[in-house]
C-alpha positions in Angstrom: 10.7 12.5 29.5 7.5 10.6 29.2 4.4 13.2 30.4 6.9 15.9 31.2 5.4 17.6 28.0 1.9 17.3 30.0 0.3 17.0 26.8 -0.8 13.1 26.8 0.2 13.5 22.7 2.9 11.1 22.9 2.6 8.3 20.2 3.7 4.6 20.7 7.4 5.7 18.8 7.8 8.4 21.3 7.3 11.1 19.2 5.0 14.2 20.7 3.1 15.8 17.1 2.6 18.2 19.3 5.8 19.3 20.0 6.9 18.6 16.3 4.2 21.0 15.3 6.0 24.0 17.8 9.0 22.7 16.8 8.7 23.2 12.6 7.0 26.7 13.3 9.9 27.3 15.5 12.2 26.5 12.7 10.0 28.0 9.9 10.6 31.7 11.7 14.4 30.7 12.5 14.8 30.1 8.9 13.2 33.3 7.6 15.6 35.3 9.6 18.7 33.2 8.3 16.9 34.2 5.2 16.9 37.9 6.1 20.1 37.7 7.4 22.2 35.3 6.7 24.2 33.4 9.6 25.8 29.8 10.6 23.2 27.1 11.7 24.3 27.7 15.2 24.2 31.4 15.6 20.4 31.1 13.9 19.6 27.9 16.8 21.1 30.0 19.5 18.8 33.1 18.5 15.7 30.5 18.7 17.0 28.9 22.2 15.1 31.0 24.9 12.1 31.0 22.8 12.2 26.8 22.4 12.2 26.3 26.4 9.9 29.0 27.4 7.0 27.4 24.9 8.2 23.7 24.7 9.1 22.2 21.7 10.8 19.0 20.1 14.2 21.4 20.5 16.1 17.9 19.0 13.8 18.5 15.9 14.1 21.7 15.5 18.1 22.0 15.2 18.0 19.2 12.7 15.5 20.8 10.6 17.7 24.0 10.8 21.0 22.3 10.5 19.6 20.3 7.2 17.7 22.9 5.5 21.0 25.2 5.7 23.3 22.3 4.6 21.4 21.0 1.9 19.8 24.2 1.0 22.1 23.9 -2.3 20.7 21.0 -3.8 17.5 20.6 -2.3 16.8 24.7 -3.6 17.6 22.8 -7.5 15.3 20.1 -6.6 12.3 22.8 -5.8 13.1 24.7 -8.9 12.4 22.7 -11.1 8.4 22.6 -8.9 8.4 26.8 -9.0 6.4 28.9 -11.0 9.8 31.3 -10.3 12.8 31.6 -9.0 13.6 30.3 -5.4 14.1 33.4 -4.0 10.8 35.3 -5.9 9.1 33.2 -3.3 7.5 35.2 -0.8 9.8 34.8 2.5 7.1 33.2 4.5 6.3 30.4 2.1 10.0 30.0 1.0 10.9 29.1 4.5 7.9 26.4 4.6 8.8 25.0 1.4 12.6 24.9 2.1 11.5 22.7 5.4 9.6 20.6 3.6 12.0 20.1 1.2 14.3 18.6 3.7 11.8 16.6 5.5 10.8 15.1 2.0 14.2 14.6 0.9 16.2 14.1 4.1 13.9 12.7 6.9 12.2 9.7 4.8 11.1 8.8 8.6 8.6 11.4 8.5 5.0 10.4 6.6 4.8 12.8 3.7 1.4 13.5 3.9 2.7 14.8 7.7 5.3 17.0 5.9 2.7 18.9 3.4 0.0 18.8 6.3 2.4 20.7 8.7 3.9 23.1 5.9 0.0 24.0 5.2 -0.9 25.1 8.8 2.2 26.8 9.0 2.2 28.9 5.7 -1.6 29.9 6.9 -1.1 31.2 10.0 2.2 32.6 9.2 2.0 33.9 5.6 0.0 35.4 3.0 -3.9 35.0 2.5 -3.9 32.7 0.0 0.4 31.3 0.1 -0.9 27.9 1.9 -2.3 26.9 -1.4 0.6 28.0 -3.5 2.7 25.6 -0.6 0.1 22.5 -1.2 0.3 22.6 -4.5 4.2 22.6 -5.2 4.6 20.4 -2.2 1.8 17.5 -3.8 4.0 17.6 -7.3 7.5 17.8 -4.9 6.0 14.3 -3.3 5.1 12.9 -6.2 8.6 13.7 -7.7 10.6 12.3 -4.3 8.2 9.8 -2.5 6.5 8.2 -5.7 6.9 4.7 -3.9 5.0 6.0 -0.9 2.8 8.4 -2.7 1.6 5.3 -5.2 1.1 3.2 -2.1 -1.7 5.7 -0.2 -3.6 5.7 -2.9 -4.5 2.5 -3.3 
């Protein structure tokens, strides 16, 4: 797979940010329909299919970021409310979706840096949601990392 992505982003672990990047937005508008509409993990990844291969995407990333935000969505939504000004699902759409992935990737995928996870959720909820629901995002997602990566959190700042 190495240059097939002919982006040259490709980091030493083999991972493409590039193609992570495509991959959470990909996931981000996958989960707001499953939000709309409801569905099984694999009816909402097989909706978002064509779209991952005609723009490429980490499609591996993508269906595990679906697949864990719908199967922890339980506890990880009780872990968020106690972050929320409101209920989880007061949360405009947009940003719920972002914060739902992050969620995950903070909780779930420990492999991830965390300042990654509230970086990406920031670019996502600006291009994809409302004027000023980015800062909203940043803001629960700083206390959420404080909360779950305290350890790693602690260590970047000194």
């Amino acid at each position: 797979m190495t240059g097939t992505s002919g982006h040259g982003h490709r980091r030493h672990d083999g991972i493409d940010p590039v193609l992570r990047t495509r991959a959470r937005r990909r996931a981000m508008q996958a989960i707001y329909a499953w939000q709309m509409s409801g569905g099984e993990a694999r009816q909402v990844i097989a909706q978002f299919a064509h779209e991952q291969a005609r723009e490429q995407a980490d499609l591996v990333y993508f269906e595990d970021i679906v697949k864990g935000v719908l199967a922890h969505r339980h506890d990880n939504d009780e872990a968020l409310r106690s972050l929320l000004d409101r209920d989880v699902d007061e949360v405009d759409p947009v940003e719920r979706a972002v914060l739902r992935i992050a969620t995950y990737e903070l909780r779930q995928r420990i492999d991830v840096p965390y300042r990654v996870v509230i970086n990406e959720a920031i670019e996502t909820a600006k291009r994809f949601g409302a004027e000023h629901g980015h800062t909203y995002v940043n803001g629960v997602l700083d206390r959420a990392a404080e909360a779950w990566r305290a350890v790693e959190v602690n260590a970047a700042r000194k």
